[in-house]
VEXFI-312536 format. One record per residue (C-alpha): x negated, y negated, z negated; residue in three letters. Coordinates in steps of 0.25 Angstrom, whole numbers, padded with zeros to 4 digits, always signed. Layout:
REM VEXFI-312536
XYZALA...
This chain:
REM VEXFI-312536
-0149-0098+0173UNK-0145-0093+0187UNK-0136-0104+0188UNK-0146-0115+0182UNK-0158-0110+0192UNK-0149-0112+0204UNK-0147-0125+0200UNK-0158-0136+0207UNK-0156-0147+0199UNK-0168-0140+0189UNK-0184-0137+0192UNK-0183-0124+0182UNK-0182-0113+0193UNK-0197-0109+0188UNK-0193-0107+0174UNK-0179-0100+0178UNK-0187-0091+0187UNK-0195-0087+0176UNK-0185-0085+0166UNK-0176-0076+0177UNK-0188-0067+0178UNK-0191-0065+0163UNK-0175-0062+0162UNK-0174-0052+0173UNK-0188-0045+0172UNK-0192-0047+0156UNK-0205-0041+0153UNK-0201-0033+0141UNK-0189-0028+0138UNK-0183-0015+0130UNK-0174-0004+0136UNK-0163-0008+0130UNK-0165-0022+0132UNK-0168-0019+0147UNK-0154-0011+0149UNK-0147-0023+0144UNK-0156-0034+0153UNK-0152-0026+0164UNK-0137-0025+0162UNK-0138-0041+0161UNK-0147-0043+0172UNK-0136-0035+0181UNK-0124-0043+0177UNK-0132-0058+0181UNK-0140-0050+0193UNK-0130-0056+0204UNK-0131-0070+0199UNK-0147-0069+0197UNK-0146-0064+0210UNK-0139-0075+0217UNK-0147-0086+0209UNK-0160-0079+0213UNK-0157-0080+0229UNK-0154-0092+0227UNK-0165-0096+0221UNK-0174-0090+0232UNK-0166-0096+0244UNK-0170-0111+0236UNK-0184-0107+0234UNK-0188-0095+0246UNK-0203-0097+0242UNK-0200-0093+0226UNK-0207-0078+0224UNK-0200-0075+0209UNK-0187-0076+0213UNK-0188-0063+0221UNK-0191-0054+0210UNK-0179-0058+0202UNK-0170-0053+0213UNK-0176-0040+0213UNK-0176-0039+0198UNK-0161-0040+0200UNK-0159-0033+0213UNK-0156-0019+0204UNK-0145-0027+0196UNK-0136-0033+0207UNK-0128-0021+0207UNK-0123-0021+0193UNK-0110-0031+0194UNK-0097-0028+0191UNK-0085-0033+0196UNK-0069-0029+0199UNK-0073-0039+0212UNK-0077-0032+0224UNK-0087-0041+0233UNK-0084-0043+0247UNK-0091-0032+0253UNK-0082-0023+0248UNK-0070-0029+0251UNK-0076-0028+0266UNK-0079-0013+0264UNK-0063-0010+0258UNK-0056-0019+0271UNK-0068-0020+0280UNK-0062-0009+0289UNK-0049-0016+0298UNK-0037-0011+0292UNK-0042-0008+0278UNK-0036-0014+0266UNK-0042-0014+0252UNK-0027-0006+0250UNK-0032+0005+0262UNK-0047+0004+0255UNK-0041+0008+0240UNK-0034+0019+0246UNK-0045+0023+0256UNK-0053+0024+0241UNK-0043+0033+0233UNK-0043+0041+0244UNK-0059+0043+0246UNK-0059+0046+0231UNK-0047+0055+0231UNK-0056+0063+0245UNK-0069+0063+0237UNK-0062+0071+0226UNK-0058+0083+0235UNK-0073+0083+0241UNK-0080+0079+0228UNK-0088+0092+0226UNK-0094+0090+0240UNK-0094+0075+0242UNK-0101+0071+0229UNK-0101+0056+0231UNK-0089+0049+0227UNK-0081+0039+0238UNK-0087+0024+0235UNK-0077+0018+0225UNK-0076+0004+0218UNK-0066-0001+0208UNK-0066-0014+0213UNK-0059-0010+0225UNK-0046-0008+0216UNK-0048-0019+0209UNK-0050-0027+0223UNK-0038-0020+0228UNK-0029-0025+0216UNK-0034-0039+0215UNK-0031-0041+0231UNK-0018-0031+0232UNK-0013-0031+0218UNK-0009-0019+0211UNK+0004-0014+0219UNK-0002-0014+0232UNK-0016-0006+0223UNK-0006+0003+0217UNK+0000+0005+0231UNK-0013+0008+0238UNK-0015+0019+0228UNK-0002+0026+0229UNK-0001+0027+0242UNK-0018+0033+0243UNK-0013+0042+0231UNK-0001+0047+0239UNK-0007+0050+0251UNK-0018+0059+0243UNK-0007+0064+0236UNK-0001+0068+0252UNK-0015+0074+0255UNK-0017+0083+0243UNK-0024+0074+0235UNK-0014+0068+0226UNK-0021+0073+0213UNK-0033+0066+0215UNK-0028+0054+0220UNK-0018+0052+0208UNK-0032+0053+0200UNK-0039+0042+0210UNK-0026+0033+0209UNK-0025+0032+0194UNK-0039+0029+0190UNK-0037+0019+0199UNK-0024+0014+0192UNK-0030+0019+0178UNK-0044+0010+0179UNK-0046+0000+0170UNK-0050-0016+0176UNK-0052-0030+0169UNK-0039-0033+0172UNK-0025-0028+0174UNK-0032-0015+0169UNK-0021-0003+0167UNK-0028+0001+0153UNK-0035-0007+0142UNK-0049-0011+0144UNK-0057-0008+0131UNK-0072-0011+0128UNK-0078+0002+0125UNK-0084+0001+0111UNK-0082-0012+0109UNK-0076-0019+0098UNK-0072-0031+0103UNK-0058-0029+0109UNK-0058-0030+0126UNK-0049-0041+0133UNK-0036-0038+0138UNK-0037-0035+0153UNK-0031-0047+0160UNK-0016-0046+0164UNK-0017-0051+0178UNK-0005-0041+0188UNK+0000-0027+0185UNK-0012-0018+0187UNK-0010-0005+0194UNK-0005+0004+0182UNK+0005-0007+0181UNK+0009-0007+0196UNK+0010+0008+0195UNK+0020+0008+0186UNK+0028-0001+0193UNK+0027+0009+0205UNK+0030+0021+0196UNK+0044+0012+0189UNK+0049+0011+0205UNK+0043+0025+0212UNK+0058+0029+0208UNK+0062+0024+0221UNK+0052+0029+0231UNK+0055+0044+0228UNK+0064+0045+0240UNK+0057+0036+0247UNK+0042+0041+0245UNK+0041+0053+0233UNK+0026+0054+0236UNK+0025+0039+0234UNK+0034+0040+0220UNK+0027+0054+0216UNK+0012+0046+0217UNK+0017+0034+0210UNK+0024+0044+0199UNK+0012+0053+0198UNK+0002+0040+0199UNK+0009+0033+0188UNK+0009+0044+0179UNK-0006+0049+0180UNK-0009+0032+0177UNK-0001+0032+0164UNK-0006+0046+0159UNK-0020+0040+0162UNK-0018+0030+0155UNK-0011+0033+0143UNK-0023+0043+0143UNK-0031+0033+0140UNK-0023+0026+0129UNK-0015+0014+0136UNK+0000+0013+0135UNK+0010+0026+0135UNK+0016+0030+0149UNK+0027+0023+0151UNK+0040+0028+0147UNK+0033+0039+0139UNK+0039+0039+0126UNK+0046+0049+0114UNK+0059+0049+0116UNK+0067+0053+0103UNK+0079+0050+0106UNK+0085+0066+0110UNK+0073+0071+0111UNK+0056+0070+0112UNK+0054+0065+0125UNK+0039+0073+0127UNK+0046+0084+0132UNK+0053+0088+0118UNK+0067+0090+0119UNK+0074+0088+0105UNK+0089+0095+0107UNK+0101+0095+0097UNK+0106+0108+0100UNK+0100+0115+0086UNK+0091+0125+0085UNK+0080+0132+0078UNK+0066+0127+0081UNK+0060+0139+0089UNK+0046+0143+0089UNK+0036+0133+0095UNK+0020+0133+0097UNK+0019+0120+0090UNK+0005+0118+0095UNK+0008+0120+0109UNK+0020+0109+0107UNK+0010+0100+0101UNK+0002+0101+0112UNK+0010+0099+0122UNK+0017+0086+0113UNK+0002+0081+0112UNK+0001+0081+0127UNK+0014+0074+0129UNK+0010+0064+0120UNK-0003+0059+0126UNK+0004+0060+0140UNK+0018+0053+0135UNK+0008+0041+0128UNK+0020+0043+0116UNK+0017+0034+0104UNK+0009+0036+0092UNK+0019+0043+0083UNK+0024+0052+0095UNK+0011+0055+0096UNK+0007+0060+0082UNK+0020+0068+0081UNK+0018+0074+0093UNK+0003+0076+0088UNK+0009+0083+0076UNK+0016+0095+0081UNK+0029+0087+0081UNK+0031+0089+0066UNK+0034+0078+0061UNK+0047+0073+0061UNK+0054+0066+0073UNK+0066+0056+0071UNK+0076+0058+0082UNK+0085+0049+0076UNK+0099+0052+0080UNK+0093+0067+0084UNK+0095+0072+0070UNK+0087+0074+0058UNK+0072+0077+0061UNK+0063+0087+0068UNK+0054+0096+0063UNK+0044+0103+0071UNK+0038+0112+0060UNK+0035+0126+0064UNK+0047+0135+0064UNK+0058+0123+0062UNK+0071+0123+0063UNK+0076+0112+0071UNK+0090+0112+0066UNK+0099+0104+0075UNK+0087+0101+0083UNK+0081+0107+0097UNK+0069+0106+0101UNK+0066+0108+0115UNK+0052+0110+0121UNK+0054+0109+0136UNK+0037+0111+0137UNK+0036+0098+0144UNK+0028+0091+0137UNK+0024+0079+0146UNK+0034+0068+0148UNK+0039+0073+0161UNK+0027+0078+0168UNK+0029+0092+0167UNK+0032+0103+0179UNK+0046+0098+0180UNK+0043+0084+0181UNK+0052+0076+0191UNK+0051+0062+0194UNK+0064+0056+0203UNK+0063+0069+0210UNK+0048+0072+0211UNK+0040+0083+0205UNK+0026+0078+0199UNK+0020+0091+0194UNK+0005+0087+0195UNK+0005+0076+0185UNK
């Protein structure tokens, strides 16, 4: 209709009028009918709105169209859009110097400060989405992912570096219409949700290609390797948390021994006495943190009495109270966690706060 009314080839802009009025100000109407004509009336208001200007600029002495632009004058607000207009853009790079990568930093940092005062300071830093998604469409995901190391760093330098690593990795860890780190669903819908377009390596992705080659910057620049390290691990658990793929690398190994922390041994001995929940427990943890597979999972989920086959170990296990182990040990070291216990070392770097 908008399109049709600016059109002035036609002598029905009466009628139109009349019919935009009874469709934007309908004299009855229920509650729940209302809810749903406002939602529809906000998602067509900027169009509506540029017709109607347009309309009046044509025909200055016309006294309806008026109304209608302040019938839709509360609805111009309600779009959405990963696009930022141009007066953003101004106010991220208006300052000389200032670059959307300085701005993203500047952001993570005004977050990170308002967390400290945040008992005094009530009202949080002015944040937007679209300022990530701007700064991955015009820098791309390495210089992005840079952008945040470097801010988490530095807060890391300034005592911050808890908070920060929180900041960076919902950052990393957000969900978009494209590229997007983890599965989109439609909540309670039964119709499937489109794949998200595949389009460059999103920042999840990029941070694993940092976290494959941080190996070579611990002489160089340890704090830089350690954030990466650190950063990485916080994305994956995250996410695993919230049922994507496994953390890379993370698997049972059954080969000499169980791999989450369980040391299977070939010296011989009888099974001591072991507070079977507390072991569940902790196998449980592991488990969720690892992201092992299904059957891992229900063993571990079990008690660990089921039977494992180690192949060329010997024979089977059995974890039952008060077994005897025969021919094989069973060492439980207490680290449960792949690595991230208290003596957890990384190419020479101690990461006891993950």
């Amino acid at each position: 209709m908008t399109s049709y009314a600016l059109e002035q080839t036609h002598h029905d802009l009466d009628v139109l009028i009349q019919i935009f009025h009874k469709l934007i100000q309908p004299t009855s109407i229920s509650g729940e009918a209302q809810a749903m004509h406002k939602t529809i009336l906000s998602i067509v208001s900027r169009r509506l709105e540029k017709c109607f200007r347009t309309l009046r600029r044509r025909e200055p002495g016309r006294t309806d169209i008026e109304p209608l632009l302040e019938a839709i004058k509360d609805n111009l607000n309600y779009e959405r859009s990963a696009y930022s207009p141009v007066s953003e853009l101004e106010q991220w790079t208006g300052t000389p110097g200032n670059t959307l990568r300085i701005a993203l930093r500047n952001t993570i940092q005004s977050l990170v400060n308002w967390y400290s005062t945040a008992s005094i300071n009530l009202t949080p830093p002015s944040y937007t989405h679209r300022q990530l998604f701007t700064t991955l469409k015009l820098l791309g995901a390495h210089k992005t992912l840079l952008a945040i190391i470097d801010e988490t760093k530095a807060q890391t330098e300034a005592g911050n570096g808890a908070v920060a690593l929180d900041v960076a990795t919902a950052l990393i860890c957000a969900p978009s219409t494209e590229n997007s780190p983890l599965p989109v669903d439609w909540v309670t819908s039964p119709v499937a949700a489109p794949a998200s377009p595949r389009t460059r390596l999103n920042l999840r992705e990029m941070l694993k290609v940092e976290f494959d080659g941080a190996a070579g910057l611990v002489m160089r620049d340890p704090l830089t390797a350690e954030t990466i390290v650190r950063l990485h691990r916080r994305v994956e658990a995250q996410l695993a948390v919230v049922g994507t793929e496994p953390l890379p690398g993370a698997q049972l190994d059954l080969g000499v021994g169980v791999g989450v922390g369980v040391d299977v041994g070939v010296e011989g001995h009888a099974m001591p006495d072991i507070d079977m929940d507390a072991v569940n427990d902790a196998a449980a943890a592991a488990a969720a943190v690892a992201g092992v597979g299904d059957i891992e999972q229900q063993v571990l989920d079990q008690g660990l009495e089921q039977h494992l086959d180690l192949g060329g170990a010997g024979g089977g296990l059995d974890l039952g109270a008060g077994s005897d182990m025969g021919d094989m040990g069973l060492d439980l070291d207490g680290d449960m966690g792949m690595g991230m216990g208290d003596d957890d070392d990384v190419w020479g770097l101690n990461f006891d706060n993950m």
